[in-house]
N, C-alpha and C positions, 0 to 999 in steps of 0.2 A: 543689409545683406548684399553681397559680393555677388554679381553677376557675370558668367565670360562669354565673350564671342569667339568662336574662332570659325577657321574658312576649313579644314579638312579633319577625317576624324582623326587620321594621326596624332593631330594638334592636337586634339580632344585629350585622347590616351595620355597624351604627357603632361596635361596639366593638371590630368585627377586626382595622378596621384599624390599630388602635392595640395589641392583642393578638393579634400573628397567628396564632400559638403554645399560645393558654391553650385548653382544650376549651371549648365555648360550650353549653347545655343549654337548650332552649325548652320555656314553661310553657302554650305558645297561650292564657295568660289564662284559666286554670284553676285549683283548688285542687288538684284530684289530680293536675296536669301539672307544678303546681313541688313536690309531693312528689318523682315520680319523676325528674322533671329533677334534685334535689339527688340522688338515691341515684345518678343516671347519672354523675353529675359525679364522687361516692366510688370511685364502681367503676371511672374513668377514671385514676385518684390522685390525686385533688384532695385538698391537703392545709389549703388555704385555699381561700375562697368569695367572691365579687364577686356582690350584687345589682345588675342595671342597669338602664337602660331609663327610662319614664316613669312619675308618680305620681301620683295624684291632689289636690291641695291641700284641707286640712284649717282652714285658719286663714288669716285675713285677710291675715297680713304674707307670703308667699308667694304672686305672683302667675306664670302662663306663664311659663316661662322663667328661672324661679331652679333654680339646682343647688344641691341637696343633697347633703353626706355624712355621715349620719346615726349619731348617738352611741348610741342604743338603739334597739332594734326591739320593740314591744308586740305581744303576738298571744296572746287571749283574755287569762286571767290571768295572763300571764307579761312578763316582761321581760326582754330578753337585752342584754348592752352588747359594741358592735361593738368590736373588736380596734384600740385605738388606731393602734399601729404604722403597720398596712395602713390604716387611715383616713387617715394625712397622708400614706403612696405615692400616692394618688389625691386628695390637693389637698384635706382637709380644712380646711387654714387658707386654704385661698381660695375655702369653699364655705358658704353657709347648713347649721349645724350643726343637731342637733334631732332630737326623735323621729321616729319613724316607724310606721307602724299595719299590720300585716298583715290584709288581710280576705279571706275565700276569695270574698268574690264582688263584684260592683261596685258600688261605693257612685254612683248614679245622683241624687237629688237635693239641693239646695242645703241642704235642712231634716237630710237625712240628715250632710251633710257636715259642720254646725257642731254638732250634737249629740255625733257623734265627736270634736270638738277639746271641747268641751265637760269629756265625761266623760274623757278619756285625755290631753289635753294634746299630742295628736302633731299635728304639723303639715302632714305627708302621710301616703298612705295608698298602698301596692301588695299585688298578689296575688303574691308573691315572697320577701322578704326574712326572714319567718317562717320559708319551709321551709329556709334557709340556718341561719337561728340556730339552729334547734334540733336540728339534726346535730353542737352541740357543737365542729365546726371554728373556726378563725380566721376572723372575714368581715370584711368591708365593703359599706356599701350606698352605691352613687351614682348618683343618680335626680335626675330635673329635672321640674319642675311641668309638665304639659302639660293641666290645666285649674281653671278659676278655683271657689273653694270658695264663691265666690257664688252661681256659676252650675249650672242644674242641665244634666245630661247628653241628649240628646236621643236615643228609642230606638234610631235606628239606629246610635248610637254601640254598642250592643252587637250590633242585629242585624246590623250587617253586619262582624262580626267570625266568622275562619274559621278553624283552624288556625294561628291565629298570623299571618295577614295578613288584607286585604280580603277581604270576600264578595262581590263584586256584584251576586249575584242576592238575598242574604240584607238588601242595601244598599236596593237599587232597591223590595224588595216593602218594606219598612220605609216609603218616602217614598212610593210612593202609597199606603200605607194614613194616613201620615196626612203631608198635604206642609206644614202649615205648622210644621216641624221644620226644613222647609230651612234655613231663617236659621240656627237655633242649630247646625245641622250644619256649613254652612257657615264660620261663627267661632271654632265647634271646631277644624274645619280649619290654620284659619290659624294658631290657638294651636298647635296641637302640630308643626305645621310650624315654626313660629320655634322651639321646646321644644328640637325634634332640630337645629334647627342652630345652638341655644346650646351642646347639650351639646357637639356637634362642636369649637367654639370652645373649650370649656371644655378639652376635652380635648386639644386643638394646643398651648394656652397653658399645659396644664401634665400634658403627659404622664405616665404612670403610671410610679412609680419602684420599678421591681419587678429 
């Protein structure tokens, strides 16, 4: 049985319905939430693992809106390499292949972002696909860039994050304390909006052959 991680319910929503059947684990964009999210998944019978959702882009040639299915996952000194098989059920030959970076917290600016492609060569980065790999199961990760490794991240992109969806009161106090974040808020926006309904695309155009 197919088990998925992913970090927001957005994420959740888009891969139901393509999986209606598989158990779905939310990590609300945590390190200790995709630890237990992977143990919930085991204790459900998941006998393989799907990272999903968005990632953050590490490397220039990965801009919004590229899917990834990633051939290794890096997290701290380790290297795990995703389960070929389950990689091409989920459209690895018609995905930006490549590392992938587990980080337990959010890599927030531009300088942070090329430092990590830098030292590790991975070309995105989630707070997820770690706690998949190193449960030892079969996995695959597929994730889609939803912001640009130029760019750096703007606070409320984290403050107004909540249990895995919008904060709006955590959003709002974020933009008056400091409003000239709007723009970059606001272009965020539109990046991970078109993100989620590449992936959507991606996944109509080549559903998952499980």
């Amino acid at each position: 049985m197919l088990g998925v991680l992913v970090g927001m319910k957005q994420e959740a929503r888009i891969i139901r319905r393509f999986l209606p059947d598989a158990p779905i684990a939310l990590s609300n964009a945590t390190a200790s939430g995709a630890v237990a999210g992977a143990q919930r998944l085991l204790r459900a019978g998941a006998t393989r693992l799907l990272s999903f959702g968005c990632a953050g882009g590490l490397s220039t040639s990965v801009k919004p809106g590229t899917i990834i299915v990633a051939d290794w996952v890096v997290m701290s000194d380790s290297s795990y390499e995703a389960d070929a098989g389950l990689s091409r059920q989920f459209g690895a030959e018609h995905a930006r292949q490549g590392r992938i970076l587990h980080s337990h917290s959010l890599i927030e600016t531009a300088e942070e972002k090329s430092r990590l492609y830098e030292t590790t060569g991975c070309i995105a980065v989630d707070m997820e696909s770690g706690a998949i790999a190193r449960t030892g199961k079969p996995f695959a990760v597929l994730r889609v860039v939803c912001d640009d490794s130029a760019h750096s991240l703007p606070p409320a992109a984290r403050d107004g994050l909540k249990d895995g969806a919008i904060h709006l009161g955590g959003l709002l106090s974020s933009l008056v304390r400091q409003p000239s974040q709007i723009p970059a808020l606001i272009e965020l926006g539109k990046d991970a909006a078109m993100a989620q309904k590449a992936m959507a695309l991606f996944l109509e155009a080549h559903p998952p052959q499980l």
